[in-house]
Z-matrix of the N, CA and C atoms (Angstrom, degrees):
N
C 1 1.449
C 2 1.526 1 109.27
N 3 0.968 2 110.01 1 136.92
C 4 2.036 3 118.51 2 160.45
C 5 1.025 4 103.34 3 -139.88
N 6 1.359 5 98.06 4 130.95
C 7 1.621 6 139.79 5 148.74
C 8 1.860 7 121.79 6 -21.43
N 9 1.393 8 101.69 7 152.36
C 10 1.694 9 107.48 8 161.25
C 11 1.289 10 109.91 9 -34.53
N 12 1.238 11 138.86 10 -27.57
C 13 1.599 12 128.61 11 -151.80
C 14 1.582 13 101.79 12 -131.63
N 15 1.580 14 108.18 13 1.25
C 16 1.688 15 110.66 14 176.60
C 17 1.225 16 124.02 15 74.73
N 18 1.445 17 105.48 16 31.37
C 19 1.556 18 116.79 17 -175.69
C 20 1.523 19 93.44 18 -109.09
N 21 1.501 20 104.07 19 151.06
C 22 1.631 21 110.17 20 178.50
C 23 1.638 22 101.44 21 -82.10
N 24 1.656 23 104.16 22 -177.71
C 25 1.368 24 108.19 23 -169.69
C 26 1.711 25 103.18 24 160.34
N 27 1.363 26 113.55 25 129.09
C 28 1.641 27 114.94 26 -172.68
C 29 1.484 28 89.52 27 -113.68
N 30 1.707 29 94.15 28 162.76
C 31 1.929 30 104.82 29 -179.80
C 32 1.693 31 95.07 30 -88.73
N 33 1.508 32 123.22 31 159.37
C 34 1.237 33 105.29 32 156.32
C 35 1.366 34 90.07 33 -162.48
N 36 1.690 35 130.82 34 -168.41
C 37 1.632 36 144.74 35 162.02
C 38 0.905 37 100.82 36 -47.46
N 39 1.579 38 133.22 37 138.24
C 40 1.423 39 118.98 38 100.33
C 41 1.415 40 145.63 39 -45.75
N 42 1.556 41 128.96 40 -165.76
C 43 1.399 42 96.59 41 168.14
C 44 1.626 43 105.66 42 -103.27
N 45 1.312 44 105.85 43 23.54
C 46 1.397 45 102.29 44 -177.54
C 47 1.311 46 105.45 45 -92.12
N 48 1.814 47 108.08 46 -19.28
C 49 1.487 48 124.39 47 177.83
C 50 1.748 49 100.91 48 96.82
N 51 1.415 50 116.60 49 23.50
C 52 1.256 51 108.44 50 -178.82
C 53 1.439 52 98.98 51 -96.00
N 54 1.811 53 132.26 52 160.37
C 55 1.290 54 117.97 53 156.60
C 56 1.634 55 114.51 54 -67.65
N 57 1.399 56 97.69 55 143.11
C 58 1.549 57 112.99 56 -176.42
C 59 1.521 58 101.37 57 -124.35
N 60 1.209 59 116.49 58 149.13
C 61 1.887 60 120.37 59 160.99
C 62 1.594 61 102.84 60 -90.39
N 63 1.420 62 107.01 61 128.53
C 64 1.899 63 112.79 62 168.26
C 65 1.236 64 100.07 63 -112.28
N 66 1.307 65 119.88 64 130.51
C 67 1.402 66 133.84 65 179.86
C 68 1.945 67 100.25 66 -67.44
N 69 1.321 68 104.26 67 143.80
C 70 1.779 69 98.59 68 168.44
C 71 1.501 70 98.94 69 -154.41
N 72 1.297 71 114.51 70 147.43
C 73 1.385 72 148.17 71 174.88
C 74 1.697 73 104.79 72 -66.30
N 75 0.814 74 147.38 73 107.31
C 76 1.907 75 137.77 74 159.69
C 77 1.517 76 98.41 75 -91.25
N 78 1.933 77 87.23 76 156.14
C 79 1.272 78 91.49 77 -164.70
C 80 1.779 79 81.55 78 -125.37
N 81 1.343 80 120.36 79 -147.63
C 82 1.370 81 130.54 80 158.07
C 83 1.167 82 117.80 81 -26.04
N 84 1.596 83 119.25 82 131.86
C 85 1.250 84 141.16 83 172.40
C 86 1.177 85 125.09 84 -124.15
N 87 1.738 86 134.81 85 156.69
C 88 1.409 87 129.36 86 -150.34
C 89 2.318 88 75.53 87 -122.65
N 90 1.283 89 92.58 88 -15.38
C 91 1.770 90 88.10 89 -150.94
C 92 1.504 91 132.00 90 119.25
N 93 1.699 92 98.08 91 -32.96
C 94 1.267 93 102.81 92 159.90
C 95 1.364 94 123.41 93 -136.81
N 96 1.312 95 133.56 94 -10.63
C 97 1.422 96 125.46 95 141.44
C 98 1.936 97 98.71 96 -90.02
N 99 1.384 98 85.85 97 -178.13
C 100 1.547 99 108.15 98 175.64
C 101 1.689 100 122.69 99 -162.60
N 102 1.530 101 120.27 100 126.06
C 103 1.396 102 130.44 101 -145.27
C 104 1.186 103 76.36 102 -81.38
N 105 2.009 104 109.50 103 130.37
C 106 1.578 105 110.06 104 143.87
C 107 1.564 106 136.06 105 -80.08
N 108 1.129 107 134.29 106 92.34
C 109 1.513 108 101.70 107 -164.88
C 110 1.350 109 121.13 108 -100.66
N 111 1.117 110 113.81 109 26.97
C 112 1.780 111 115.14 110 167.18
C 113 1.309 112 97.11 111 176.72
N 114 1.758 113 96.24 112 154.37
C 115 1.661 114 112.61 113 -177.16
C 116 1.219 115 111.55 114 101.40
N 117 1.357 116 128.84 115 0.15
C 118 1.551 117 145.83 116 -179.53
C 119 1.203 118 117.31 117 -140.81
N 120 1.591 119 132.89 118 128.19
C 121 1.692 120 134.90 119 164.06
C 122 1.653 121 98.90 120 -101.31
N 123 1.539 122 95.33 121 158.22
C 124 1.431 123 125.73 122 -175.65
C 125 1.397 124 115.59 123 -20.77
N 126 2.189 125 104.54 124 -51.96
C 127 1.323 126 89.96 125 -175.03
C 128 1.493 127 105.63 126 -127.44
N 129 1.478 128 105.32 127 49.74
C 130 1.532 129 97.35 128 167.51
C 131 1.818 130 125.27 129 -84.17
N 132 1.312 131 114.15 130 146.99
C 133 1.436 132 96.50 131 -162.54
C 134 1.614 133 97.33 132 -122.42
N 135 1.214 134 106.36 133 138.35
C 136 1.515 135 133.23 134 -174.85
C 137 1.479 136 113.88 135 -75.15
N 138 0.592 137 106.44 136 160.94
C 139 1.893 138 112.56 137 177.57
C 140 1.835 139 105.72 138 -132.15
N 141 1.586 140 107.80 139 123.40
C 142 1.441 141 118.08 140 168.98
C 143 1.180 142 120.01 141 -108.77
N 144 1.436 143 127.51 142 161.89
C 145 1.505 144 121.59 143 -159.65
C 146 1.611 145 107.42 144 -40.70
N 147 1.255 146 106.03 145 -48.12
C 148 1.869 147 90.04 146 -159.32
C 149 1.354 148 111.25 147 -82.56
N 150 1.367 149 125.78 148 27.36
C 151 1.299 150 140.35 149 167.88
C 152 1.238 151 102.63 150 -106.30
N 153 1.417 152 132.51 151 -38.49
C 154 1.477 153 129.79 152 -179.55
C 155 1.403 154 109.81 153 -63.43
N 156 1.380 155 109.75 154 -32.51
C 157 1.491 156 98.73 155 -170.05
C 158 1.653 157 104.17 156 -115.13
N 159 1.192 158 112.81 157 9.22
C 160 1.957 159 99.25 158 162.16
C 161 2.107 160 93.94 159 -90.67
N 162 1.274 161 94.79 160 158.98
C 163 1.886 162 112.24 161 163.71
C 164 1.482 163 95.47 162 -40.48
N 165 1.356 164 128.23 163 165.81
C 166 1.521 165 136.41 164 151.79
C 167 1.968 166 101.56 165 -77.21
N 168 0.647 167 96.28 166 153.77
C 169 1.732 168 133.54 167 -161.10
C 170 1.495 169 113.68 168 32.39
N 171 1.497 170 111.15 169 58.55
C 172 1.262 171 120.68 170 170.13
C 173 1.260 172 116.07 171 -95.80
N 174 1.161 173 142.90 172 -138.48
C 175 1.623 174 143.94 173 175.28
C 176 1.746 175 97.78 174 -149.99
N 177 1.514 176 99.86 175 146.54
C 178 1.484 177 111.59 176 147.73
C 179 0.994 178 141.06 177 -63.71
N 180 1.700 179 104.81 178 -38.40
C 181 1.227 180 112.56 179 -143.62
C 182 1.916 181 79.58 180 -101.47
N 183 1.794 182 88.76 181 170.23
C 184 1.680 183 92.83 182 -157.20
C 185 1.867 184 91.50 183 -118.00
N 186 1.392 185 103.93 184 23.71
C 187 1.490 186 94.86 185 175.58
C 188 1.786 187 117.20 186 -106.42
């Protein structure tokens, strides 16, 4: 995702559990991944659209 001003930035928790925007740096790209190199630790976890719009601790999967 980028911003009004074209800066990158992923959705993720707070610890209040609200969605928050974290600003991040990219580094090298193949085209279809892309290196983060700051604004993220090891095990922070991101949220993608179809996580934004199910409840938090629901499931994807439909089995």
């Amino acid at each position: 995702n980028y911003d009004e001003d074209n800066n990158p930035y992923v959705l993720m928790y707070d610890e209040q559990g609200e969605i928050m925007q974290q600003d991040i740096t990219l580094g090298i790209s193949d085209g279809v991944k892309v290196e983060v190199t700051n604004g993220l630790h090891v095990d922070d976890e991101v949220l993608v659209k179809k996580e934004i719009l199910m409840p938090r601790g629901t499931s994807a999967n439909n089995d």
